[in-house]
TORLO-365751 format. One record per residue: residue in three letters; x, y negated, z negated of N, C-alpha, C, O, CB in turn. Coordinates in nm, 2 decimals. Atoms other than C-alpha are relative to their C-alpha. Glycine has a CB too. Layout:
// residues N
<pt res="Ala" n_u="X" n_v="Y" n_w="Z" ca_u="X" ca_v="Y" ca_w="Z" c_u="X" c_v="Y" c_w="Z" o_u="X" o_v="Y" o_w="Z" cb_u="X" cb_v="Y" cb_w="Z"/>
...
//
This chain:
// residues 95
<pt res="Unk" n_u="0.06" n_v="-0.13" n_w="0.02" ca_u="16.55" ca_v="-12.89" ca_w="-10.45" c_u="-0.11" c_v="0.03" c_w="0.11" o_u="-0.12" o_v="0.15" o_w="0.15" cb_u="-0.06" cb_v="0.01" cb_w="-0.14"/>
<pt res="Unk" n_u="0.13" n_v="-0.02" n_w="-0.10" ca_u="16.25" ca_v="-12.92" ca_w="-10.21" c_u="0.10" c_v="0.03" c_w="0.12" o_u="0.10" o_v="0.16" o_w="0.11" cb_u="-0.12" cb_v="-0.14" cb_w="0.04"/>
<pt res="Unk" n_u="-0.02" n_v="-0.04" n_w="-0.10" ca_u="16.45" ca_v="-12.89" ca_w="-9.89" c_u="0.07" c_v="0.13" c_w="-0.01" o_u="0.07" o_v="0.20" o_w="0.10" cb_u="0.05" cb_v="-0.08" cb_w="0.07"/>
<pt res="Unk" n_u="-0.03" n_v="-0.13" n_w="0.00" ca_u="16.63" ca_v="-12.59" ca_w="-10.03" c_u="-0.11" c_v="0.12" c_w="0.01" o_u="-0.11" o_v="0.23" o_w="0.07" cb_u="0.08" cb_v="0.02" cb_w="-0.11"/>
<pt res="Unk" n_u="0.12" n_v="-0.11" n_w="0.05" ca_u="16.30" ca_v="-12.42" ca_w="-10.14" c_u="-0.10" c_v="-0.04" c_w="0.13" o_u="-0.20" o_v="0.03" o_w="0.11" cb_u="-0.10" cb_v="-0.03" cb_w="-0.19"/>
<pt res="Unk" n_u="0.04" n_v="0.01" n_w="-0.10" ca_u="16.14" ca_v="-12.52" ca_w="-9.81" c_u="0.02" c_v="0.08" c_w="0.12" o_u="-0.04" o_v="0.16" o_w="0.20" cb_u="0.02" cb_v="-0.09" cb_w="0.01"/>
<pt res="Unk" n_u="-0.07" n_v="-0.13" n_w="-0.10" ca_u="16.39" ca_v="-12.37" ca_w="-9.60" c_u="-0.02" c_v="0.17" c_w="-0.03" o_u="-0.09" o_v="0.25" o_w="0.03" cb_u="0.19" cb_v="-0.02" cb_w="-0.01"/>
<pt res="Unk" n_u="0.03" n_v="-0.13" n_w="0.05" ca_u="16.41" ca_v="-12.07" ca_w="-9.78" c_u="-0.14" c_v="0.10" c_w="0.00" o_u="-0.16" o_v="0.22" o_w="0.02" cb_u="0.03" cb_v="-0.02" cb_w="-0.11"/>
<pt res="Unk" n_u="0.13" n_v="-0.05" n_w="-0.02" ca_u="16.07" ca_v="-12.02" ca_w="-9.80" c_u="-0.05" c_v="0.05" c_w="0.15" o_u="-0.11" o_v="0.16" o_w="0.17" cb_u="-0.09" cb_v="-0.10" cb_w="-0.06"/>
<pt res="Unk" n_u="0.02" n_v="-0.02" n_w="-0.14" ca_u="16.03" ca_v="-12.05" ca_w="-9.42" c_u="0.07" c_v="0.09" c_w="0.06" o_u="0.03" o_v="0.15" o_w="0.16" cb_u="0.01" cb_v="-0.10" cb_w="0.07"/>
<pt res="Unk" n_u="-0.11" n_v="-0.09" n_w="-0.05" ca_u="16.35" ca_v="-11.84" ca_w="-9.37" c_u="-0.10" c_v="0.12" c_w="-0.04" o_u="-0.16" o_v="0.19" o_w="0.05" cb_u="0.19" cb_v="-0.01" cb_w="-0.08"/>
<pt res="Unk" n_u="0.09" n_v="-0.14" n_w="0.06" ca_u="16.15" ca_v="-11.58" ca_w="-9.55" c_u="-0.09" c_v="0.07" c_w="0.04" o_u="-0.10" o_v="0.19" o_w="0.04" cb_u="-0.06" cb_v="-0.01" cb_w="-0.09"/>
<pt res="Unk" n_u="0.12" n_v="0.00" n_w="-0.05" ca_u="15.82" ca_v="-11.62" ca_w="-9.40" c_u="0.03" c_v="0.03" c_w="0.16" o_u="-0.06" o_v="0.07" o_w="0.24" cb_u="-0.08" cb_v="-0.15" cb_w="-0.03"/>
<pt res="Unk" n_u="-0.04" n_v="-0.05" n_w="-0.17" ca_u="16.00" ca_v="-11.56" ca_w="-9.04" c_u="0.07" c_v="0.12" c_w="0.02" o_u="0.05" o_v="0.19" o_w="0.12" cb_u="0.10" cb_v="-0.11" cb_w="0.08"/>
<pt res="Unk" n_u="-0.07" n_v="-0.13" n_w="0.06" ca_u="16.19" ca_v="-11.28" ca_w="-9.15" c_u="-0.10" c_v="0.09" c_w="-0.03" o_u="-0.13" o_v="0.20" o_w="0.03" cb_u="0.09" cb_v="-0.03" cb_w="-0.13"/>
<pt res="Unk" n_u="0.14" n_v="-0.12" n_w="0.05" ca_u="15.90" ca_v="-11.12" ca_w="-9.33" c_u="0.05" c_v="0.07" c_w="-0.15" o_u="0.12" o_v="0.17" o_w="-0.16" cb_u="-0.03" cb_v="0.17" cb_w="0.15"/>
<pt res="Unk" n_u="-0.01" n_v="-0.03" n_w="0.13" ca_u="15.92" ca_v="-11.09" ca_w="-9.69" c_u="0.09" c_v="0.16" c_w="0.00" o_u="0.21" o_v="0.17" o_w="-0.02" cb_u="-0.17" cb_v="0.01" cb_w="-0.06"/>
<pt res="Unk" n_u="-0.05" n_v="-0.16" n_w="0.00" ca_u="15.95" ca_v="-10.67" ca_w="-9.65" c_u="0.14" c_v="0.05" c_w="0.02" o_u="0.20" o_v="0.14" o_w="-0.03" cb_u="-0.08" cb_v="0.07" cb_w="0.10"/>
<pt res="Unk" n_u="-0.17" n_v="-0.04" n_w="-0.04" ca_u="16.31" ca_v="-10.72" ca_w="-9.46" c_u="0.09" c_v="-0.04" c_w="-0.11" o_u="0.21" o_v="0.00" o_w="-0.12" cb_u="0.06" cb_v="-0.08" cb_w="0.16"/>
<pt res="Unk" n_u="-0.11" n_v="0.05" n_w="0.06" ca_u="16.46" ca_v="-10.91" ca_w="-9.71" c_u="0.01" c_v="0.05" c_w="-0.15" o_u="-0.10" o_v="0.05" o_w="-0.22" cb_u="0.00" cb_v="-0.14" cb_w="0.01"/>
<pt res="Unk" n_u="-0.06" n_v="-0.11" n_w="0.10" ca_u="16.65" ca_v="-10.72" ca_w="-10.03" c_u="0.01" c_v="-0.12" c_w="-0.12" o_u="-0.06" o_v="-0.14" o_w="-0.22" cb_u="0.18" cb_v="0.09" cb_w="0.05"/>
<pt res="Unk" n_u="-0.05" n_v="0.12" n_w="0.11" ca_u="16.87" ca_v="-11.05" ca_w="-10.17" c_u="0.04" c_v="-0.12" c_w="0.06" o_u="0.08" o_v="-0.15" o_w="0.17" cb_u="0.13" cb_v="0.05" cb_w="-0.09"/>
<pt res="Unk" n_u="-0.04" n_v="0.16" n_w="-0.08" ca_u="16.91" ca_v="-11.39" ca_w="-10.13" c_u="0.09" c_v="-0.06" c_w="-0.11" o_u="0.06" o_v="-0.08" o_w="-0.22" cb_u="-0.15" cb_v="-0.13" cb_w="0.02"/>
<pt res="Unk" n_u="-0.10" n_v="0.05" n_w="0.14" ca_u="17.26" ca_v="-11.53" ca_w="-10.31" c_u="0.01" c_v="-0.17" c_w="0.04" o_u="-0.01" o_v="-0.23" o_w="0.14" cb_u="0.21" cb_v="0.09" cb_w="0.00"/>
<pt res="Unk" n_u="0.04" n_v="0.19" n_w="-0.03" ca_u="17.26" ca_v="-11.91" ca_w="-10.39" c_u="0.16" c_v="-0.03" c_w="-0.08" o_u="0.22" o_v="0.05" o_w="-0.16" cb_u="-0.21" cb_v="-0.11" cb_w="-0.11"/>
<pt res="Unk" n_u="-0.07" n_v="0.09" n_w="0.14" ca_u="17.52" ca_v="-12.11" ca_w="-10.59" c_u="-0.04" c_v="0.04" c_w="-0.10" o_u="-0.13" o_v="0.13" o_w="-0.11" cb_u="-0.01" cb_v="-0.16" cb_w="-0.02"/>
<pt res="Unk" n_u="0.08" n_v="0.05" n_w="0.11" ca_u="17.46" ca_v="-12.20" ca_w="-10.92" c_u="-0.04" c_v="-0.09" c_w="-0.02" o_u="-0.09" o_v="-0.09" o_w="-0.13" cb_u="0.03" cb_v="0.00" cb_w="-0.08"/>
<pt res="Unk" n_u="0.05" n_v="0.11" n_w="-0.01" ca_u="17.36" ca_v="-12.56" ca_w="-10.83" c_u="-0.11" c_v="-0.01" c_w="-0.10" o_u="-0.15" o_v="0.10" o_w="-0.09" cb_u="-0.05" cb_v="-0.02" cb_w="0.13"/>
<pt res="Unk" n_u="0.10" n_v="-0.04" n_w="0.05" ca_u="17.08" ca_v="-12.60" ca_w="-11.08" c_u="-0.14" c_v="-0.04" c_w="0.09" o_u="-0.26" o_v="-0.02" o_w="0.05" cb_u="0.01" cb_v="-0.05" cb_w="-0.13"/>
<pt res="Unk" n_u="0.09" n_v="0.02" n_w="-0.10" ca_u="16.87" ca_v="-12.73" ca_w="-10.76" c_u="-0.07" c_v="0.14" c_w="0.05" o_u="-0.19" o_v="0.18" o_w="0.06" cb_u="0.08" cb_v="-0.07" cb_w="0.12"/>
<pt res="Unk" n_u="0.01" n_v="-0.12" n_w="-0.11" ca_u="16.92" ca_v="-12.40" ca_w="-10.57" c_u="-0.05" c_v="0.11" c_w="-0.16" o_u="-0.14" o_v="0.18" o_w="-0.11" cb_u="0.20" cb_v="0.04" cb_w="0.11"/>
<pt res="Unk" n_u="0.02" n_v="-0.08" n_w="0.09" ca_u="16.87" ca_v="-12.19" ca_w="-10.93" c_u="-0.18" c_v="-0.05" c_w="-0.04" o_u="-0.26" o_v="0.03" o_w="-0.08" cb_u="0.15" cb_v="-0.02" cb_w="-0.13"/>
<pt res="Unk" n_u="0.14" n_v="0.02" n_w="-0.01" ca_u="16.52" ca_v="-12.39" ca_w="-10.95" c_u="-0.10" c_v="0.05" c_w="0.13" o_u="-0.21" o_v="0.10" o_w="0.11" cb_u="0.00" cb_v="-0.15" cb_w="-0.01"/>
<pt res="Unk" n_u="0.01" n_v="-0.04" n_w="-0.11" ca_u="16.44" ca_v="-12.30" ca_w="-10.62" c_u="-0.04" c_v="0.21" c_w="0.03" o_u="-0.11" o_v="0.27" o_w="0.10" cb_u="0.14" cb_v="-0.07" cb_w="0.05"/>
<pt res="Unk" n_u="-0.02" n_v="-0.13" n_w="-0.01" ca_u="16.50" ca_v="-11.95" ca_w="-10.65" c_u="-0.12" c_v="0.05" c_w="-0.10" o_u="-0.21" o_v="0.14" o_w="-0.08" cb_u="0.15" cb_v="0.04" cb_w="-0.04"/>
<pt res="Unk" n_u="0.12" n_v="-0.06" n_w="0.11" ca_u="16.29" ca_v="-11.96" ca_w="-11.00" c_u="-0.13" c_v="0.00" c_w="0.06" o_u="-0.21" o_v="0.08" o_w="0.02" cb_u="-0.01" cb_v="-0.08" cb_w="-0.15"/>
<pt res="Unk" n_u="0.18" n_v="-0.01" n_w="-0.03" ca_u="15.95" ca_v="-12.06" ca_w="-10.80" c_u="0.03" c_v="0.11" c_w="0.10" o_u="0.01" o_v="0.23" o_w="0.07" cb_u="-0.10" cb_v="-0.17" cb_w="0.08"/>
<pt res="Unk" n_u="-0.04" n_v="-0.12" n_w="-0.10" ca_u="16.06" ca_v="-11.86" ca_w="-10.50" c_u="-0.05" c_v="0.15" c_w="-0.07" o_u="-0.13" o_v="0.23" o_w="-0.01" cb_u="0.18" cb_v="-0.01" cb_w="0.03"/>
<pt res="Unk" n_u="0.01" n_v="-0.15" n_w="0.06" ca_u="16.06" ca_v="-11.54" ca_w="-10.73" c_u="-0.13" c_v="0.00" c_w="-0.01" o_u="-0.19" o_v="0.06" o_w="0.08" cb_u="0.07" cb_v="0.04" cb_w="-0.15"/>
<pt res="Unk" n_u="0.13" n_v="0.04" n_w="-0.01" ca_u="15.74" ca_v="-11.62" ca_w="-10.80" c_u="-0.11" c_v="0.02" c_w="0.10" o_u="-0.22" o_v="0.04" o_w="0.06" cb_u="0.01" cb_v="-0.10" cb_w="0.00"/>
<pt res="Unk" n_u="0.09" n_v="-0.05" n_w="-0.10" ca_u="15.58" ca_v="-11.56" ca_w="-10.49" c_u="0.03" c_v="0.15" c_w="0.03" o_u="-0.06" o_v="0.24" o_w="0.04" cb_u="0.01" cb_v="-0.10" cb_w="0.12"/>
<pt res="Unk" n_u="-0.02" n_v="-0.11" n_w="-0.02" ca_u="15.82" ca_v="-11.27" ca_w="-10.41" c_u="0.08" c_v="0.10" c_w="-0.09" o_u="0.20" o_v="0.13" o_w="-0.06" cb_u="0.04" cb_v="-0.01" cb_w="0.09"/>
<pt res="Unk" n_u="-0.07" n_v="0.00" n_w="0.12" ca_u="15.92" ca_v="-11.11" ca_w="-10.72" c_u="0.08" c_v="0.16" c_w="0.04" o_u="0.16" o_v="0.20" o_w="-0.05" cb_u="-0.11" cb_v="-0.02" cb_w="-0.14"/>
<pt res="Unk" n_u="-0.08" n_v="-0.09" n_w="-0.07" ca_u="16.07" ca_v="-10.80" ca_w="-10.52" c_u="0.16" c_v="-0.02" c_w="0.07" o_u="0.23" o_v="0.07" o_w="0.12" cb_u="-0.08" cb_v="0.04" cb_w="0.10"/>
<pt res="Unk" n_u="-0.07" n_v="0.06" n_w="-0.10" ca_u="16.32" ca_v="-11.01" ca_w="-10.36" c_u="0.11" c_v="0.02" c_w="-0.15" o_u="0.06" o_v="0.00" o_w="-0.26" cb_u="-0.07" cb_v="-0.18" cb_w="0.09"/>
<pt res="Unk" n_u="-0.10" n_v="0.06" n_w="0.08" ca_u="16.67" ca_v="-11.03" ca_w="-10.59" c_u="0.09" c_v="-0.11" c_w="0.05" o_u="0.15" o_v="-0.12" o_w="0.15" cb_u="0.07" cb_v="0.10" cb_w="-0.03"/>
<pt res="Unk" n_u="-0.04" n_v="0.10" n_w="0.04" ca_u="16.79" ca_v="-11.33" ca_w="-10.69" c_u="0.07" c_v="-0.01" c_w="-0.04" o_u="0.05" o_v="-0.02" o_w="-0.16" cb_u="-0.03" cb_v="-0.04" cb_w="-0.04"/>
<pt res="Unk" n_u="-0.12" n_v="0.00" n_w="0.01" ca_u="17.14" ca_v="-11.37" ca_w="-10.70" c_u="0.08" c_v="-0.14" c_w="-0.05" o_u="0.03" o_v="-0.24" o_w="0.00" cb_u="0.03" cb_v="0.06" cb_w="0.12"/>
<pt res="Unk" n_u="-0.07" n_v="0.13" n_w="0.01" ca_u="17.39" ca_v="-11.65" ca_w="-10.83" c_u="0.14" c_v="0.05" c_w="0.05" o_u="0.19" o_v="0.14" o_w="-0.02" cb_u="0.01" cb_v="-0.08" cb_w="-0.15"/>
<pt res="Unk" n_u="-0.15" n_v="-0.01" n_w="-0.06" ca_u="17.74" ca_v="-11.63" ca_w="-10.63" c_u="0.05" c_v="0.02" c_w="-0.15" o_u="0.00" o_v="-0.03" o_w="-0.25" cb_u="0.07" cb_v="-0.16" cb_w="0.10"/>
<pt res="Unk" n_u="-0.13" n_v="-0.06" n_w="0.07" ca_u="18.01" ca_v="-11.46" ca_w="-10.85" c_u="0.11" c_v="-0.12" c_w="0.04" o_u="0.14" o_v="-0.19" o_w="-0.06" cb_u="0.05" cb_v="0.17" cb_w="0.07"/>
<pt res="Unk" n_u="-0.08" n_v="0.05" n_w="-0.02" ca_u="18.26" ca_v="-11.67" ca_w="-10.68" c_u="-0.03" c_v="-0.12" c_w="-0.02" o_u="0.07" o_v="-0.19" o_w="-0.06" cb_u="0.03" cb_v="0.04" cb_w="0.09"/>
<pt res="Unk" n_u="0.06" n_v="0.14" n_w="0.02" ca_u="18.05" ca_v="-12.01" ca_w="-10.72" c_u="0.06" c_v="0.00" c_w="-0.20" o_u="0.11" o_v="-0.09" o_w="-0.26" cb_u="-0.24" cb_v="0.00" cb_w="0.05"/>
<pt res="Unk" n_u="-0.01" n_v="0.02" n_w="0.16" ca_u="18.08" ca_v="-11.89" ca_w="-11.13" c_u="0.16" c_v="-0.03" c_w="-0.04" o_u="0.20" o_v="-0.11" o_w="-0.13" cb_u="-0.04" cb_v="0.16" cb_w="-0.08"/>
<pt res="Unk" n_u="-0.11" n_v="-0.02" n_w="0.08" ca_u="18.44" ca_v="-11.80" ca_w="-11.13" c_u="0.08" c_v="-0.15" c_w="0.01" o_u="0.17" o_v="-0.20" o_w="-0.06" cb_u="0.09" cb_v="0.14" cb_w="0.06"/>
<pt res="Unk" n_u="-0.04" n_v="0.13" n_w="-0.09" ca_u="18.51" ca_v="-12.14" ca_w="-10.92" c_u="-0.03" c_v="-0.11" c_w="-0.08" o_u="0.01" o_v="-0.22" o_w="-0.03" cb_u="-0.08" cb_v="-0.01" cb_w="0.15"/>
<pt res="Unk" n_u="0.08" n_v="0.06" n_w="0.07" ca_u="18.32" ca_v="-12.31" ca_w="-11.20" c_u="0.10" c_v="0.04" c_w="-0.15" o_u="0.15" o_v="-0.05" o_w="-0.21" cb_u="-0.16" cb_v="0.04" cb_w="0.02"/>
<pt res="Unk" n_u="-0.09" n_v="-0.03" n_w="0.09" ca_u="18.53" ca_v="-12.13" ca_w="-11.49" c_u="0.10" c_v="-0.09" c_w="-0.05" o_u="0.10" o_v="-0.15" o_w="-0.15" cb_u="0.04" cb_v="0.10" cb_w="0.02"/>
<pt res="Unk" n_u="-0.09" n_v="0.09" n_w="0.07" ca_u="18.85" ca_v="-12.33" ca_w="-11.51" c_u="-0.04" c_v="-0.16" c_w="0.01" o_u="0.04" o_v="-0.23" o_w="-0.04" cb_u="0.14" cb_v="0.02" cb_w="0.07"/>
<pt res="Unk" n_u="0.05" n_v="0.16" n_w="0.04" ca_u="18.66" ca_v="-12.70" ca_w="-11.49" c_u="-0.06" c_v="0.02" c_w="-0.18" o_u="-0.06" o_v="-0.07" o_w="-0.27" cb_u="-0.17" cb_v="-0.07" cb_w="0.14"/>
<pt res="Unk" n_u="0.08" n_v="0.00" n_w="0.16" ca_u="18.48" ca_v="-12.53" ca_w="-11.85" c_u="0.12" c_v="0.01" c_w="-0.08" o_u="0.13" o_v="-0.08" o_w="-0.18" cb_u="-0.11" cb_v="0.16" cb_w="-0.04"/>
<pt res="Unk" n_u="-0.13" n_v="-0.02" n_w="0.04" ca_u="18.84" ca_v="-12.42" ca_w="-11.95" c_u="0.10" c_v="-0.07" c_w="-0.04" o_u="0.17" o_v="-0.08" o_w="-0.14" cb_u="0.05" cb_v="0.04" cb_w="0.07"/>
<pt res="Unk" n_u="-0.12" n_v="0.13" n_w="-0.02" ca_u="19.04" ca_v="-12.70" ca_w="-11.86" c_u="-0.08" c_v="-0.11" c_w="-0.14" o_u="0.01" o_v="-0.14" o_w="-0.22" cb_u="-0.02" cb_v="-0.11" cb_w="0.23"/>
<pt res="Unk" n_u="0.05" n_v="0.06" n_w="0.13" ca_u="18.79" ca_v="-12.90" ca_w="-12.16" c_u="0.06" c_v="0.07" c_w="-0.07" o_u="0.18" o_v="0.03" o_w="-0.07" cb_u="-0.15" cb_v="0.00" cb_w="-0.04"/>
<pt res="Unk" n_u="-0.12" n_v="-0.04" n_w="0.10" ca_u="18.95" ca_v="-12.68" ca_w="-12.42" c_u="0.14" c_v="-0.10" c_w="-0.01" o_u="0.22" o_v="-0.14" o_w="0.07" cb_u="0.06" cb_v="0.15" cb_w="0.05"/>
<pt res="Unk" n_u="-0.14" n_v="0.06" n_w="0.02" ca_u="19.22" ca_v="-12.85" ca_w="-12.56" c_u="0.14" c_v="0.10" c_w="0.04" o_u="0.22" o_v="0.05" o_w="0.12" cb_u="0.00" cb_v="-0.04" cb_w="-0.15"/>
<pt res="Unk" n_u="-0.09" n_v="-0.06" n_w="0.01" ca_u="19.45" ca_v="-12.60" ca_w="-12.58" c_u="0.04" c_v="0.08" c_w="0.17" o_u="0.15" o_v="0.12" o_w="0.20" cb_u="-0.03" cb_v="0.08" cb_w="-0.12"/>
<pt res="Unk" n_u="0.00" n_v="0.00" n_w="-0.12" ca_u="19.39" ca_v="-12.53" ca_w="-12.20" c_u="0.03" c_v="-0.08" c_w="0.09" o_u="0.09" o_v="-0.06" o_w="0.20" cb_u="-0.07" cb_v="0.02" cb_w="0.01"/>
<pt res="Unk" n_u="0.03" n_v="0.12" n_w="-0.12" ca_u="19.34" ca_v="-12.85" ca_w="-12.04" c_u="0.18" c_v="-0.04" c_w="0.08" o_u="0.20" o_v="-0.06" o_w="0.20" cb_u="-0.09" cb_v="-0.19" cb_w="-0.11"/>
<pt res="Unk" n_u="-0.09" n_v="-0.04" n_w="-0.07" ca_u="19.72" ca_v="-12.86" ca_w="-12.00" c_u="0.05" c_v="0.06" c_w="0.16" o_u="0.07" o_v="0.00" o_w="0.27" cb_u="0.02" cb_v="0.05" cb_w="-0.06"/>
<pt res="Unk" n_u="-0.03" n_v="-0.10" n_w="-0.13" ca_u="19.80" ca_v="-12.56" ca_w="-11.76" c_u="-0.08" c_v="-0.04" c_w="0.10" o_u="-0.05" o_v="-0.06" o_w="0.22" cb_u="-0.02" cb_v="0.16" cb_w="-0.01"/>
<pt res="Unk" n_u="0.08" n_v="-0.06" n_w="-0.10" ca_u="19.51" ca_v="-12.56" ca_w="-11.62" c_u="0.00" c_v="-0.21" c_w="0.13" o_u="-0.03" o_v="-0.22" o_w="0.25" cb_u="-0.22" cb_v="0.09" cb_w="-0.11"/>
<pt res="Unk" n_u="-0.01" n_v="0.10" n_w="-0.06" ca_u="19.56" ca_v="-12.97" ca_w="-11.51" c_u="0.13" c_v="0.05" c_w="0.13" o_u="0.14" o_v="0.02" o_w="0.25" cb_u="0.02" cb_v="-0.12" cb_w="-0.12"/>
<pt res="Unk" n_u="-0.14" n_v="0.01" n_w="-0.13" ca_u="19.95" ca_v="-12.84" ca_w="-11.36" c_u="-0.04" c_v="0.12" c_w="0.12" o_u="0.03" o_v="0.14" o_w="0.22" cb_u="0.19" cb_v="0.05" cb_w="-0.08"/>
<pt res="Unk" n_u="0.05" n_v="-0.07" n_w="-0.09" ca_u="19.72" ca_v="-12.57" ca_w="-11.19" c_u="-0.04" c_v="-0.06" c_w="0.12" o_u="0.02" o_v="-0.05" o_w="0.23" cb_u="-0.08" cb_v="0.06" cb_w="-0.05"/>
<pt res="Unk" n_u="0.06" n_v="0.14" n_w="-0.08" ca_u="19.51" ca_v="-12.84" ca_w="-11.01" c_u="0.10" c_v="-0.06" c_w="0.08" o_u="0.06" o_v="-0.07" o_w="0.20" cb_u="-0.05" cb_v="-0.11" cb_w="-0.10"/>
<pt res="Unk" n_u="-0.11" n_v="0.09" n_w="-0.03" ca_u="19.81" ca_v="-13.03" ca_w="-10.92" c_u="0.08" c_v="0.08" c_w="0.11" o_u="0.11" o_v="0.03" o_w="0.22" cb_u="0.09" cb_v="-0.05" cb_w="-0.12"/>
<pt res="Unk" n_u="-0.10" n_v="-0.08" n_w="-0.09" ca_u="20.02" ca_v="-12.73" ca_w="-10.77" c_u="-0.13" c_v="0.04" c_w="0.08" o_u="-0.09" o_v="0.05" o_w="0.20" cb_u="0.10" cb_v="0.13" cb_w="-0.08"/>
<pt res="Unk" n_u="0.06" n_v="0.01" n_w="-0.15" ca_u="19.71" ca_v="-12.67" ca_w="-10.55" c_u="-0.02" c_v="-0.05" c_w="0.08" o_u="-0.02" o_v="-0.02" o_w="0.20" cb_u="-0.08" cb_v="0.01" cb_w="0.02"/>
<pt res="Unk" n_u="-0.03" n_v="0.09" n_w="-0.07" ca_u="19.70" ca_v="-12.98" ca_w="-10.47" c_u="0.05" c_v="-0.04" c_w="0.14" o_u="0.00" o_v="-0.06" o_w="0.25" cb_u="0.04" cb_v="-0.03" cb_w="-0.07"/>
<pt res="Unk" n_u="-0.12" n_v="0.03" n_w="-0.06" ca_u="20.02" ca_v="-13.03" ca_w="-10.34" c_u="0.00" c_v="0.12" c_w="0.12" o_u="0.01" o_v="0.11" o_w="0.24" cb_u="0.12" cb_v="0.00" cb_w="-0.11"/>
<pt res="Unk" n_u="0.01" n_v="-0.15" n_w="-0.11" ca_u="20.01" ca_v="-12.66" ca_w="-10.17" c_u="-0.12" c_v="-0.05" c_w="0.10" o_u="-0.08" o_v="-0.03" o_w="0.22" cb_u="-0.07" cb_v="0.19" cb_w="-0.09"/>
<pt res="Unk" n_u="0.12" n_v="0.01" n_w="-0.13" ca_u="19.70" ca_v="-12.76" ca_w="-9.95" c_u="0.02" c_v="-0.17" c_w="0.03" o_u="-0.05" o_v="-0.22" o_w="0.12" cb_u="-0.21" cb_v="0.05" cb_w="-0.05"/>
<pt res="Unk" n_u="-0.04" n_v="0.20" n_w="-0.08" ca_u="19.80" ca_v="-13.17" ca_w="-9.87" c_u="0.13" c_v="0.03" c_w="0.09" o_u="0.13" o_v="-0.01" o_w="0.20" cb_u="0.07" cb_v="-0.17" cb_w="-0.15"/>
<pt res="Unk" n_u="-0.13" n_v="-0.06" n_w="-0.09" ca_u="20.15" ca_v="-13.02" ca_w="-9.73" c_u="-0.06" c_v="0.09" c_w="0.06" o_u="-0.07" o_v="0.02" o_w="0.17" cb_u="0.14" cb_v="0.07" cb_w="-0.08"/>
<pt res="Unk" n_u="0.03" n_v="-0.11" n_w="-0.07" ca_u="20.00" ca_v="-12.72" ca_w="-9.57" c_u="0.09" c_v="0.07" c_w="-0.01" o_u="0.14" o_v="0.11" o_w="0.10" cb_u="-0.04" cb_v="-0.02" cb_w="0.12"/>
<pt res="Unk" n_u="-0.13" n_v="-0.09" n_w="0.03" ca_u="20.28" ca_v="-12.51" ca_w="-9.75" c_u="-0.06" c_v="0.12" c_w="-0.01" o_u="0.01" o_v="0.22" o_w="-0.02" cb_u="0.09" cb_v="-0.04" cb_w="-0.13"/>
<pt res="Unk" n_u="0.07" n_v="-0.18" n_w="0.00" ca_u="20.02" ca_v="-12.19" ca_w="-9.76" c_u="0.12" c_v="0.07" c_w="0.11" o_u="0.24" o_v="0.12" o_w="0.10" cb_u="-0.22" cb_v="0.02" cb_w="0.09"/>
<pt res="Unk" n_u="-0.04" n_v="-0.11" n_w="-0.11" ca_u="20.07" ca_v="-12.04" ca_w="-9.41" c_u="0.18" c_v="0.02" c_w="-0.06" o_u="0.23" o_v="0.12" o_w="-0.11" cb_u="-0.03" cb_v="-0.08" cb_w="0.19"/>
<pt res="Unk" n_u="-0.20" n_v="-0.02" n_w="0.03" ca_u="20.49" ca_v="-12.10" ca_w="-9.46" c_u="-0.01" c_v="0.13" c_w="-0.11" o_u="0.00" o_v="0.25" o_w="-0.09" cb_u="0.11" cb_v="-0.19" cb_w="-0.12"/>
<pt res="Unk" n_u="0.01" n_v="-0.09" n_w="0.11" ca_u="20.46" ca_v="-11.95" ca_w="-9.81" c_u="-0.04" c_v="0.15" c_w="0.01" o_u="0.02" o_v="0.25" o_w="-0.05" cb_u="-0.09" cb_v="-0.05" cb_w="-0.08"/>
<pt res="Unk" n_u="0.10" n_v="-0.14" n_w="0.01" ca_u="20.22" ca_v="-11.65" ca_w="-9.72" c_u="0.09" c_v="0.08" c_w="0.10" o_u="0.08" o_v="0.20" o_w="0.09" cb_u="-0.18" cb_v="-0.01" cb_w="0.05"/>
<pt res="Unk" n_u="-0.08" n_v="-0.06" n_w="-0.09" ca_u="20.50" ca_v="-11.59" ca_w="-9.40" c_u="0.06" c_v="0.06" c_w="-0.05" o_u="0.07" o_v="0.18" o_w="-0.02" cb_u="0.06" cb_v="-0.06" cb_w="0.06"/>
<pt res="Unk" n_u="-0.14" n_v="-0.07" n_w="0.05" ca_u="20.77" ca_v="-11.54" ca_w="-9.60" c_u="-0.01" c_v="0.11" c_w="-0.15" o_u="0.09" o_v="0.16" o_w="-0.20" cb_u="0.12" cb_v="-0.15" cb_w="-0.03"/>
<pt res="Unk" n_u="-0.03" n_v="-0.08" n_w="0.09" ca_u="20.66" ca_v="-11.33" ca_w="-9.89" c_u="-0.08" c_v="0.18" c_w="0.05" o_u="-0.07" o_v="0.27" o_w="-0.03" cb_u="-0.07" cb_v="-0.09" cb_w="-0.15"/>
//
């Protein structure tokens, strides 16, 4: 957590508080601590958690369900396989 909230803080302090709107992080709970003291100093600043960090995080909560963990394992698997072959590009050619 310190070298995120270090950087950041200095990114800020070189920048100049006034230019900056939003700063989006993960959800790491490092980078979500970080942000909480951060606000703290600049409580104008919004504090964002990636959307895509959440949704990217959704099917690992999912896949626990029983009644999920299934699919969402032959999901896993068929990505797998699609990115170890490098069958994207082919695939994305032809449709």
């Amino acid at each position: 957590m310190m070298l995120i909230l270090v950087n950041t803080y200095l990114t800020i302090k070189d920048i100049g508080h006034e230019n900056v709107v939003q700063i989006v992080t993960d959800n790491a709970s490092n980078n979500m601590d970080a942000t909480n003291l951060l606000a703290l100093e600049w409580p104008n600043i919004f504090w964002t958690s990636c959307a895509i960090h959440t949704i990217n995080l959704m099917p690992e909560g999912i896949s626990k369900l029983p009644s999920f963990k299934g699919v969402i394992d032959k999901a896993k698997s068929f990505t797998i396989l699609i990115n170890a072959n490098n069958l994207f590009p082919n695939i994305a050619k032809f449709s």
